[in-house]
N, CA, C and O atoms as a GROMACS GRO file, in nm:
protein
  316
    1UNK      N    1  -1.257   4.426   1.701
    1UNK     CA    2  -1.336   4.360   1.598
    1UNK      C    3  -1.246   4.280   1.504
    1UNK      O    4  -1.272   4.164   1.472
    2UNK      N    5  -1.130   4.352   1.459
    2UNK     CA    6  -1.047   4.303   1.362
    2UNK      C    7  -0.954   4.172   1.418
    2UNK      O    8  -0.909   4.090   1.339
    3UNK      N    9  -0.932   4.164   1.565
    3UNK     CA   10  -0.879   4.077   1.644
    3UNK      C   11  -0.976   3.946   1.612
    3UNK      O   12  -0.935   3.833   1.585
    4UNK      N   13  -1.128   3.993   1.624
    4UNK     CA   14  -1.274   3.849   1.680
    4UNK      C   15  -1.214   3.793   1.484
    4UNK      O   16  -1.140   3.696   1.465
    5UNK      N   17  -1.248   3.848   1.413
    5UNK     CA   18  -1.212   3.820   1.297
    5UNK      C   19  -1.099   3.713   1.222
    5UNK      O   20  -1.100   3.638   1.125
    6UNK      N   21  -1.001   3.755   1.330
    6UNK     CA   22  -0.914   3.664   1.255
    6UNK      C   23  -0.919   3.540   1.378
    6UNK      O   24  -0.875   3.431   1.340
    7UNK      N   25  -0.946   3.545   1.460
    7UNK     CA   26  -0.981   3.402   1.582
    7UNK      C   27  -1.086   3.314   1.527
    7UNK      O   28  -1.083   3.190   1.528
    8UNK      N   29  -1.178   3.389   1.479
    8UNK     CA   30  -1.226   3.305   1.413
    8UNK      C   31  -1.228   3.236   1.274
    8UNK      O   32  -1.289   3.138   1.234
    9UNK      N   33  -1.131   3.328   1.208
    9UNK     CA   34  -1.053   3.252   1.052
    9UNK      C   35  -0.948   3.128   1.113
    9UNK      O   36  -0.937   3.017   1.061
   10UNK      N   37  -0.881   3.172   1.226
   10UNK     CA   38  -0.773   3.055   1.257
   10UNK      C   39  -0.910   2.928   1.338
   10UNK      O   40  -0.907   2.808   1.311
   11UNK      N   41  -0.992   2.978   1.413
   11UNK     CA   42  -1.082   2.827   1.444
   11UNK      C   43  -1.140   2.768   1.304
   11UNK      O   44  -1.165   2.648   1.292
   12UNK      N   45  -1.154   2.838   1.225
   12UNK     CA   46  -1.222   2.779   1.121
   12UNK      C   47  -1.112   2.673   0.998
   12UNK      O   48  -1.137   2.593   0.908
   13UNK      N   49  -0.987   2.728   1.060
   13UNK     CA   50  -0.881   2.657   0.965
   13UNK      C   51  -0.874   2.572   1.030
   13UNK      O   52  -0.901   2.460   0.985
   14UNK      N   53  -0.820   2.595   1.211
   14UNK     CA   54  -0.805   2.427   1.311
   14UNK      C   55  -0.937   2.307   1.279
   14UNK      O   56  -0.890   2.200   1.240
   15UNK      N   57  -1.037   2.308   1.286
   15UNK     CA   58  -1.136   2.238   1.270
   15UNK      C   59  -1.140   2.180   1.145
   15UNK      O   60  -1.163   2.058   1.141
   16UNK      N   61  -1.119   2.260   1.011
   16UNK     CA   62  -1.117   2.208   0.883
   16UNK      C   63  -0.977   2.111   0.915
   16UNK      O   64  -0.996   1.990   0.907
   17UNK      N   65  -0.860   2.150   0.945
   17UNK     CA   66  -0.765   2.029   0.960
   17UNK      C   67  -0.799   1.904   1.050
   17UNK      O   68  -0.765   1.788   1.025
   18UNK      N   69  -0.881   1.952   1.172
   18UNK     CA   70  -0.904   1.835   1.237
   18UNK      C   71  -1.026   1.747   1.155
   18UNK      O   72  -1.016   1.624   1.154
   19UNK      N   73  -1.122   1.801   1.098
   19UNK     CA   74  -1.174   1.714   0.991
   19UNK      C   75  -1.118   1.625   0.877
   19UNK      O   76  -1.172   1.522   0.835
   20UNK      N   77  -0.968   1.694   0.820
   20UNK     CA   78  -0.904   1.624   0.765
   20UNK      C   79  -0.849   1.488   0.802
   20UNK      O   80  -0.859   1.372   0.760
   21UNK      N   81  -0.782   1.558   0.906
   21UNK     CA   82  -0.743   1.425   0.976
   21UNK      C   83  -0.815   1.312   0.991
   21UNK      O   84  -0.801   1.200   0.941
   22UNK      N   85  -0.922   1.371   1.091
   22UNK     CA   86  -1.021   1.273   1.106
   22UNK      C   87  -1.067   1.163   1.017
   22UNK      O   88  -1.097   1.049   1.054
   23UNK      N   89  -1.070   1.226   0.855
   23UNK     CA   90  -1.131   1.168   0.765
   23UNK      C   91  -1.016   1.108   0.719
   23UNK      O   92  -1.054   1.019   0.643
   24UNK      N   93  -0.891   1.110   0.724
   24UNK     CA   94  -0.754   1.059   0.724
   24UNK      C   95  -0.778   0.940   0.746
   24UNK      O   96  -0.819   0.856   0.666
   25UNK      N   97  -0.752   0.928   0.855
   25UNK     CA   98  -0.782   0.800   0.980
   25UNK      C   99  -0.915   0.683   0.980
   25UNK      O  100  -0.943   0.570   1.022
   26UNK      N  101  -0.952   0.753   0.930
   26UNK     CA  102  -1.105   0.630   0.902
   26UNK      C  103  -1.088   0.598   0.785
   26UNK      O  104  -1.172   0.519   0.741
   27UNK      N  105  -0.991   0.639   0.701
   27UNK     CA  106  -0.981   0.544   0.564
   27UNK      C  107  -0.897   0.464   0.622
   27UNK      O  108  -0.921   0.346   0.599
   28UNK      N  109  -0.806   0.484   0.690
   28UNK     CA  110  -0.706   0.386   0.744
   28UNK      C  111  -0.764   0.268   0.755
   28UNK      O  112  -0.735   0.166   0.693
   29UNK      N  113  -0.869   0.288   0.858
   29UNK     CA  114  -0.966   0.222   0.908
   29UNK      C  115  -1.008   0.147   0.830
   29UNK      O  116  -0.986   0.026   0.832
   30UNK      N  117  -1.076   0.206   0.747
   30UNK     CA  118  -1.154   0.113   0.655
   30UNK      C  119  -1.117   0.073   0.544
   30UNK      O  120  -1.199   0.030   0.462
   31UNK      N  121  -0.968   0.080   0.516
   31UNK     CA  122  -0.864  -0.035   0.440
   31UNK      C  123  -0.833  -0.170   0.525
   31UNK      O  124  -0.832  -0.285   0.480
   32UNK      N  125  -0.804  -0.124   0.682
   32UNK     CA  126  -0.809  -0.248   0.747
   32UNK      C  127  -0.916  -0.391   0.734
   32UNK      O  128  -0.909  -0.514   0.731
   33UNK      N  129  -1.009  -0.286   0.731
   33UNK     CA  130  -1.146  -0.409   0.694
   33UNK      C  131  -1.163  -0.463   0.574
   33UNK      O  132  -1.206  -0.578   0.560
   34UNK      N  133  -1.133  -0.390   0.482
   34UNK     CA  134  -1.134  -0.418   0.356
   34UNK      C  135  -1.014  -0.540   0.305
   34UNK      O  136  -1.032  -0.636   0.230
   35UNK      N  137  -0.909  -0.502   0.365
   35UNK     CA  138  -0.788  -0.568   0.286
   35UNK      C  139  -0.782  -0.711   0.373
   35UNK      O  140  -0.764  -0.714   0.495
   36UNK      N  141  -0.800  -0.827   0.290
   36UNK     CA  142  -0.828  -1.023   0.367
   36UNK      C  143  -0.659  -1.010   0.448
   36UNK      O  144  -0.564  -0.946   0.403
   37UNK      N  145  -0.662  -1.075   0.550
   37UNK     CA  146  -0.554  -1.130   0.610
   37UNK      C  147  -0.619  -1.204   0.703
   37UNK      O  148  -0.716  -1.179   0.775
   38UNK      N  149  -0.526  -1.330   0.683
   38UNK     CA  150  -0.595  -1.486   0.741
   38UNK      C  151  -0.589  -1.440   0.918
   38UNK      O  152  -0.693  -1.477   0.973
   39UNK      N  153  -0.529  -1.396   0.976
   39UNK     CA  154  -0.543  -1.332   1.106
   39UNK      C  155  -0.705  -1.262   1.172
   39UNK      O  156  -0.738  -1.245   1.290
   40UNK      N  157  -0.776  -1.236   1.052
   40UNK     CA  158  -0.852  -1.096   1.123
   40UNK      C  159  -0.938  -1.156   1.162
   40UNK      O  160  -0.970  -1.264   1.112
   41UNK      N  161  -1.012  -1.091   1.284
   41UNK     CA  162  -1.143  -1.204   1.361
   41UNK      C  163  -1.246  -1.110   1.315
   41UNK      O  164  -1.236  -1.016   1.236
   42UNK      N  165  -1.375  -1.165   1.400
   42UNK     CA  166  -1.486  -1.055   1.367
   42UNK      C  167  -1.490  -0.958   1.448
   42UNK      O  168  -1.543  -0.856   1.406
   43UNK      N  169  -1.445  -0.958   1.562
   43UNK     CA  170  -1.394  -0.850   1.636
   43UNK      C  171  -1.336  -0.739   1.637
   43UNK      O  172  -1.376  -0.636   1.692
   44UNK      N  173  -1.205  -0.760   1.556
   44UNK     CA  174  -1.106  -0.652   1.531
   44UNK      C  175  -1.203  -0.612   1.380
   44UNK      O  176  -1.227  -0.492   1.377
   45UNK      N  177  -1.239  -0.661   1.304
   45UNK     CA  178  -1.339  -0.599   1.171
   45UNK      C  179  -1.443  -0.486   1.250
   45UNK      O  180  -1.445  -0.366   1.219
   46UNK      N  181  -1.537  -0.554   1.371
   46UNK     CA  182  -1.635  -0.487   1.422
   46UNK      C  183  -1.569  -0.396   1.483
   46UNK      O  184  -1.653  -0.322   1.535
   47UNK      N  185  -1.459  -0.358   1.508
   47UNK     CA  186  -1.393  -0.255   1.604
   47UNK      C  187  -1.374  -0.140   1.502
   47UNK      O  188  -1.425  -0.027   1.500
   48UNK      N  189  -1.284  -0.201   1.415
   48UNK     CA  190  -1.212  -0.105   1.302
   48UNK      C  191  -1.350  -0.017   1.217
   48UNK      O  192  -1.373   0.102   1.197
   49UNK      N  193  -1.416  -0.136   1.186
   49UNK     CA  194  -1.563  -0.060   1.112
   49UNK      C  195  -1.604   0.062   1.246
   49UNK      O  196  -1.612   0.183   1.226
   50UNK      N  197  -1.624  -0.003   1.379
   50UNK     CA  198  -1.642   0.152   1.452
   50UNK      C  199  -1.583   0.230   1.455
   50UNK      O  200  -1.639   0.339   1.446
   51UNK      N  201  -1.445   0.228   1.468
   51UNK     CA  202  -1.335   0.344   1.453
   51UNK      C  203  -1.371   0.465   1.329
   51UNK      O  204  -1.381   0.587   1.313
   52UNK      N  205  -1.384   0.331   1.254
   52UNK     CA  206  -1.422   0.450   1.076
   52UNK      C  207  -1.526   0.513   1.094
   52UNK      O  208  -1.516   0.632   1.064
   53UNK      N  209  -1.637   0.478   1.137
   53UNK     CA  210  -1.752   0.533   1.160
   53UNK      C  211  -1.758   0.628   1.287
   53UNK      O  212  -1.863   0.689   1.304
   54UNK      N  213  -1.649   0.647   1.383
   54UNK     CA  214  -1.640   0.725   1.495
   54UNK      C  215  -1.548   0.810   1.452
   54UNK      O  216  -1.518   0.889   1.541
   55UNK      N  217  -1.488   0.826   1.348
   55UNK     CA  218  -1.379   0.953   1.249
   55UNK      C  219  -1.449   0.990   1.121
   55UNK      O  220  -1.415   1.085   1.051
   56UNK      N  221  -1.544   0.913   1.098
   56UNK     CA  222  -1.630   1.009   0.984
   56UNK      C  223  -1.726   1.069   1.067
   56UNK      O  224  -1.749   1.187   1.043
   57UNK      N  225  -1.792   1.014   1.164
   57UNK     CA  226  -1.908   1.114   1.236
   57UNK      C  227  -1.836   1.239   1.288
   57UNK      O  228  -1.897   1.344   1.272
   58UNK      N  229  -1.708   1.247   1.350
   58UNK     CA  230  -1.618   1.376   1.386
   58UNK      C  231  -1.545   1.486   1.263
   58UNK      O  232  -1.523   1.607   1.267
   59UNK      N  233  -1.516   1.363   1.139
   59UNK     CA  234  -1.506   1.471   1.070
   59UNK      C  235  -1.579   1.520   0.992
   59UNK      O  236  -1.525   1.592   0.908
   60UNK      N  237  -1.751   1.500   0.985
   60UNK     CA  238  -1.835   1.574   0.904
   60UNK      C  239  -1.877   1.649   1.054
   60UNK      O  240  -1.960   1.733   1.019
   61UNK      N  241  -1.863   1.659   1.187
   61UNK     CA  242  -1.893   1.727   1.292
   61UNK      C  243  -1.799   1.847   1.273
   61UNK      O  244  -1.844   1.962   1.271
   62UNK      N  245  -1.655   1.818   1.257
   62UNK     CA  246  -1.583   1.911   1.252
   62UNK      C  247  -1.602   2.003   1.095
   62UNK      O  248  -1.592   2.122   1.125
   63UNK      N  249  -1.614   1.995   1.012
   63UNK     CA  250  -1.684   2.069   0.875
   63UNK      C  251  -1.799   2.111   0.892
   63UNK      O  252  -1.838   2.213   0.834
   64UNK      N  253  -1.874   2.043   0.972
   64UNK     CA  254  -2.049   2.112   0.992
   64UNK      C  255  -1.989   2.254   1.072
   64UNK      O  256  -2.019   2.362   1.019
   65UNK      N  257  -1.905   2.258   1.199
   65UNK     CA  258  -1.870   2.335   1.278
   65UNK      C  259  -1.775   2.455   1.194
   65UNK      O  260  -1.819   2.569   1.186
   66UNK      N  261  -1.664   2.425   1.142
   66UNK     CA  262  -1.623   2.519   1.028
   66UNK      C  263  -1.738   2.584   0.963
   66UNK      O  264  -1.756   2.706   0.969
   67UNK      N  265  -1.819   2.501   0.898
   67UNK     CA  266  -1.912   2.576   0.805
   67UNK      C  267  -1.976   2.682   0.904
   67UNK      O  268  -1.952   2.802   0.888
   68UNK      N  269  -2.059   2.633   1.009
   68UNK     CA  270  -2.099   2.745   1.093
   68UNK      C  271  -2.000   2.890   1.117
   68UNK      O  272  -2.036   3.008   1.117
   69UNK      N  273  -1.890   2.842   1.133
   69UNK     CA  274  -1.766   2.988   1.203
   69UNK      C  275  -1.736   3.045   1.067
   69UNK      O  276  -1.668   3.147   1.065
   70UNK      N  277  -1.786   2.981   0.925
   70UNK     CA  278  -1.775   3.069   0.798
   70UNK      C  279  -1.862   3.170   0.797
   70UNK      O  280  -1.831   3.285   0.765
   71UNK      N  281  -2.040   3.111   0.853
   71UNK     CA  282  -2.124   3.145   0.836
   71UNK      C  283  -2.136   3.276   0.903
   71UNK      O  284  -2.185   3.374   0.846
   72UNK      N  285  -2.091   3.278   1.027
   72UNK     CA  286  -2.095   3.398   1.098
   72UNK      C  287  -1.951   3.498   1.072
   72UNK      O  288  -1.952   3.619   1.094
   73UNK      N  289  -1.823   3.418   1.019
   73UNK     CA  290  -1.736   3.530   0.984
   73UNK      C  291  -1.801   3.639   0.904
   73UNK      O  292  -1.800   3.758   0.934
   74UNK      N  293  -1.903   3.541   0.717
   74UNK     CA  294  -1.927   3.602   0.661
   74UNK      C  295  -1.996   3.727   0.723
   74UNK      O  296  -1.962   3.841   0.692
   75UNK      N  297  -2.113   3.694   0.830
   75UNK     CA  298  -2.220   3.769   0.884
   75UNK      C  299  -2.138   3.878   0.950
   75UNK      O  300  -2.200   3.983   0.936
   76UNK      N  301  -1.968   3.906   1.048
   76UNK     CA  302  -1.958   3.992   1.083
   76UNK      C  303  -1.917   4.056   1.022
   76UNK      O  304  -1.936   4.175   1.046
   77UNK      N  305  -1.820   4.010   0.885
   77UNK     CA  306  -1.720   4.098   0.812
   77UNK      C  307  -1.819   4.202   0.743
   77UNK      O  308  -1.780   4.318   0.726
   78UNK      N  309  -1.954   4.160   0.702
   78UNK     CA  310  -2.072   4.230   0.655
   78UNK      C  311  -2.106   4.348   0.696
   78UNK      O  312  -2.139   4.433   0.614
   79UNK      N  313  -2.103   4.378   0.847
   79UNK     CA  314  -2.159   4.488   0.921
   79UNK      C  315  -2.097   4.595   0.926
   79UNK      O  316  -2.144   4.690   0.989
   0.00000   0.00000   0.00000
């Protein structure tokens, strides 16, 4: 029991970092679009805007998923 417990404190930490990240990276992203340079087409804008939007949908996926493995730590540590 005490083993399921902490596997699931360490998935719940990996996922919160990979949300970090995630949400890291799509600001990146979406400084690219933001910041003028006479170079940028509408292409690389329409790309980068997906990128940001394909690292914020993963990292509120990855926090929705943490929140769940809280939800049930709380529920086993309970019993």
């Amino acid at each position: 029991m005490e083993k399921a417990l902490k596997d699931l404190m360490g998935k719940i930490v990996d996922f919160k970092r990979f949300a970090i990240v995630l949400l890291a990276v799509g600001v990146f992203f979406y400084l690219g679009v933001i910041i003028p340079t006479p170079d940028k087409t509408e292409i690389n804008t329409a790309v980068m805007m997906m990128m940001t939007s394909a690292c914020l949908g993963g990292s509120i996926f990855f926090f929705a998923k943490a929140k769940k493995l809280k939800n049930k730590l709380n529920e086993l540590s309970n019993k």
